[in-house]
C-alpha positions as CSV (number, residue, x, y, z in Angstrom):
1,X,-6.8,-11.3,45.9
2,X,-7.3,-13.7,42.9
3,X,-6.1,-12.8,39.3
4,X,-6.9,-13.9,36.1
5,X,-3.9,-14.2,33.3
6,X,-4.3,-10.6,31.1
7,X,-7.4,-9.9,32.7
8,X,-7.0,-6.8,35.0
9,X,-7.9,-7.6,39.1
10,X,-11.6,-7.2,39.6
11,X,-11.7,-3.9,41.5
12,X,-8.0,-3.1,41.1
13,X,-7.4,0.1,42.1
14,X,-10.5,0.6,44.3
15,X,-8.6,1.1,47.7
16,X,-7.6,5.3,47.1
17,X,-7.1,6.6,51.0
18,X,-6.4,3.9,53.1
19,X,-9.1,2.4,55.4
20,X,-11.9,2.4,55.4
21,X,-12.7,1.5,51.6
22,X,-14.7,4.3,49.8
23,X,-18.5,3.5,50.3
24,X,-17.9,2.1,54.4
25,X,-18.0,4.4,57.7
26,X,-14.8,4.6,60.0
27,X,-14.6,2.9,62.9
28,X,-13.9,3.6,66.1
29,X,-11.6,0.9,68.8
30,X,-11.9,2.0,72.1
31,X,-9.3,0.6,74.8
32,X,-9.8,0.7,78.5
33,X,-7.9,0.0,81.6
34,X,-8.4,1.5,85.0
35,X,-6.7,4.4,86.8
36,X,-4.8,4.9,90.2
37,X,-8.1,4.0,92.3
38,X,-9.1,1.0,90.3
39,X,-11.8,2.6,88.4
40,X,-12.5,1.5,84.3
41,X,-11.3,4.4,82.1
42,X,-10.9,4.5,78.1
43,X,-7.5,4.7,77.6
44,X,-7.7,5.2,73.6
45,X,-9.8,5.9,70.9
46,X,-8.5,5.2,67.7
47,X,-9.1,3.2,64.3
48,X,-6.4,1.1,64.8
49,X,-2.9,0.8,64.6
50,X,-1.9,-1.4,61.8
51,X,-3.3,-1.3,58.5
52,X,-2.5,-3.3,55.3
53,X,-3.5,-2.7,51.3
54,X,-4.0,-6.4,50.0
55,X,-4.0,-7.3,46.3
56,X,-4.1,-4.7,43.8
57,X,-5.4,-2.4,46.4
58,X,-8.7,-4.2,45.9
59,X,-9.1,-5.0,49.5
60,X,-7.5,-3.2,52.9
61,X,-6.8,-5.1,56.3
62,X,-7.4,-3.3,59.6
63,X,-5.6,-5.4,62.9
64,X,-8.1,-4.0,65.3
65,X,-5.8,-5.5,68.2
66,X,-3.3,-8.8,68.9
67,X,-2.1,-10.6,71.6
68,X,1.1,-12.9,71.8
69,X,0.1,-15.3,74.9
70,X,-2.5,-16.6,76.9
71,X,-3.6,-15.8,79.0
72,X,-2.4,-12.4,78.6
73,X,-0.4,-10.1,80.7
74,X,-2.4,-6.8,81.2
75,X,-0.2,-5.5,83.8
76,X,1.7,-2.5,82.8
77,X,-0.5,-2.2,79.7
78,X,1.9,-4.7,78.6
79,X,-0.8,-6.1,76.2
80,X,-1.1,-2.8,74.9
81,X,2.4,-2.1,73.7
82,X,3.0,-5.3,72.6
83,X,0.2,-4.5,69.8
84,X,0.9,-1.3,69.1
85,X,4.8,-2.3,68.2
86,X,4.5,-4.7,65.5
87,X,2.0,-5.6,62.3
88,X,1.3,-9.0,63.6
89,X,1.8,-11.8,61.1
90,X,-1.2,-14.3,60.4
91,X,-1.7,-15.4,63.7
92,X,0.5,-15.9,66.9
93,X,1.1,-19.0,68.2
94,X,-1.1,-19.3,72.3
95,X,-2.2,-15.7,71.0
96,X,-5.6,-14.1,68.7
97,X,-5.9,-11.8,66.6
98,X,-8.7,-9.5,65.7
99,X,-8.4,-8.8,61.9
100,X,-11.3,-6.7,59.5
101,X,-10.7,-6.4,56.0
102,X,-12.5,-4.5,53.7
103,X,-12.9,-5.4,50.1
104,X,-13.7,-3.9,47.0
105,X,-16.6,-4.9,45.0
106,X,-16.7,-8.1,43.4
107,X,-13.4,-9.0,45.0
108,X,-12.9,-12.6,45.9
109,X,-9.5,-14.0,48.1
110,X,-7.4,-16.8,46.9
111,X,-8.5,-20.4,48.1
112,X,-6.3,-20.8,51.5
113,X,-5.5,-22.5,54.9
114,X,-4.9,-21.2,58.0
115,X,-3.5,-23.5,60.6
116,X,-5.4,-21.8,63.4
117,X,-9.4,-21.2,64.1
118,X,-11.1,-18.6,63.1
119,X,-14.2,-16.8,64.0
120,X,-15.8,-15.0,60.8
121,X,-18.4,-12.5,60.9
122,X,-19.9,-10.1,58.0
123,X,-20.1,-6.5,59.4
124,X,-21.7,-4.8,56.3
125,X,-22.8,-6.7,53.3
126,X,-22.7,-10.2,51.7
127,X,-20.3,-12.8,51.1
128,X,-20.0,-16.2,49.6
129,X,-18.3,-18.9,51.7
130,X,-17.0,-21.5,49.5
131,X,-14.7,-24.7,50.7
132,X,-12.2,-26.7,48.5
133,X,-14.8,-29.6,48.6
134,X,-17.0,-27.1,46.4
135,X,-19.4,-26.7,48.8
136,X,-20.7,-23.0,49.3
137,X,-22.7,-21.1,51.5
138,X,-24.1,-17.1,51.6
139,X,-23.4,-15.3,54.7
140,X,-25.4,-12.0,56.0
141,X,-24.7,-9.5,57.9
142,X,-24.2,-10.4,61.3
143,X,-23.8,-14.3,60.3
144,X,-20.8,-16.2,61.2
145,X,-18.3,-18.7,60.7
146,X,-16.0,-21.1,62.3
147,X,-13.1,-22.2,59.8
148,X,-11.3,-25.0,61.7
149,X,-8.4,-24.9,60.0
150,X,-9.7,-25.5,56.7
151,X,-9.2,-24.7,53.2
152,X,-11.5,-21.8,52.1
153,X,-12.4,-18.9,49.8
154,X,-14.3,-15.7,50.3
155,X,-16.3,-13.7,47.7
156,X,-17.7,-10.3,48.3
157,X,-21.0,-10.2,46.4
158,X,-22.6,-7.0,48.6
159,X,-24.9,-5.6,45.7
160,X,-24.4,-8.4,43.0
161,X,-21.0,-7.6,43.2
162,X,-21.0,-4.0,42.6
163,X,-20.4,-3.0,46.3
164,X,-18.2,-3.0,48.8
165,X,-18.1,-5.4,52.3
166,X,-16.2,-5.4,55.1
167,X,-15.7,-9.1,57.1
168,X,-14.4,-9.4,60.6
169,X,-12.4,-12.5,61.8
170,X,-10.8,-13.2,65.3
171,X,-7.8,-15.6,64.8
172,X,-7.1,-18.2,67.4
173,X,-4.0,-20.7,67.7
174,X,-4.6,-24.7,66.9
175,X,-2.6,-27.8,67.5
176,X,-1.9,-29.6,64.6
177,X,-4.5,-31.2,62.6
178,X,-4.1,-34.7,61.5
179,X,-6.8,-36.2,59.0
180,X,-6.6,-40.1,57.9
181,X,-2.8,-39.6,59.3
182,X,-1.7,-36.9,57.7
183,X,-0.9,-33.3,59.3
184,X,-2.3,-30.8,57.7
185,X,-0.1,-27.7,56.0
186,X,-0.6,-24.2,56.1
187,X,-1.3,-23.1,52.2
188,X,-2.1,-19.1,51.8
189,X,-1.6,-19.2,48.4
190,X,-1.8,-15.9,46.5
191,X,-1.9,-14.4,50.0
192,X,1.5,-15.2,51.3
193,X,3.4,-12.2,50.2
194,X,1.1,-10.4,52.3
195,X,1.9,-12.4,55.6
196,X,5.7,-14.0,54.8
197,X,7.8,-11.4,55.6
198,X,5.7,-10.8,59.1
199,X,5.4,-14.3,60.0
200,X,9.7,-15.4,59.7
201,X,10.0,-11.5,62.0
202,X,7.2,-12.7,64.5
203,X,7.9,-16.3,65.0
């Protein structure tokens, strides 16, 4: 999450327990499969299995579930142990990700690129979209986004700034993307220390 010189994090401090952040309701992830006769069961009912803190515990990352190929084995719940094993790291290459994060208020991420697509939605307040080009946009609940590889920001602003928002993204693989000749880079910015060490372990 951004910081400014001497200037203490806006919401530093906020995340106190884990997820969720104080002020949003647990959720629940149910997983099903089917039993010996073919029938749909729920297998589990969690929260999730991997959980992150993110800037100066102003914001908390929940990996709701993962998958490493496509099209995916689910034979042997092999799909299943796969994400229960390992935090994934940003995205996985042919795989998706399904990744909520929860911020404090006021809190606003770094400006970044991820070299995959992403589907954005706002589960519970409001957020400011804004692009390297300047351009901004406000997204609602239930509104959604489609970052195709580019460079973005996001701002929580639930409240004028004085609550908190939880965002929901599903992280899909991209071939490389080439504008007037030149391939794009991957730039997470502030955020990298939060996805390095996961990405050289994954990849």
């Amino acid at each position: 999450m951004a910081e400014q010189s001497s200037i203490p994090p806006v919401s530093a401090g906020y995340i106190t327990n884990g997820f969720p952040a104080p002020g949003l309701r647990q959720i629940n992830r149910h997983i099903t499969g089917h039993d010996t006769e073919g029938k749909s069961v729920f297998l589990s009912t969690d929260s999730g299995a991997h959980h992150r803190m993110m800037g100066e515990r102003q914001a908390i990352a929940n990996i709701l579930y993962s998958t490493q190929e496509t099209p995916v084995e689910l034979n042997g719940n092999v799909d299943i142990d796969k994400a229960k094993e390992a935090e994934p790291p940003l995205h996985y290459p042919n795989g998706s990700i399904v990744r909520m994060i929860d911020f404090g208020p006021g809190v606003e991420s770094p400006m970044h690129r991820a070299l995959s697509i992403d589907y954005g939605i706002v589960v519970e307040g409001v957020f400011e979209l804004q692009l390297d080009s300047g351009e901004k946009r406000v997204m609602r609940q239930g509104d959604f986004s489609i970052q195709r590889a580019t460079a973005h920001q996001w701002r929580n602003i639930t409240g004028g700034g004085t609550m908190p928002g939880r965002m929901m993204w599903i992280l899909l693989d991209c071939t490389d993307v080439v504008v007037n000749g030149n391939v794009l880079e991957e730039d997470l910015g502030e955020l990298a220390p939060f996805y390095k060490e996961r990405d050289g372990d994954n990849k």
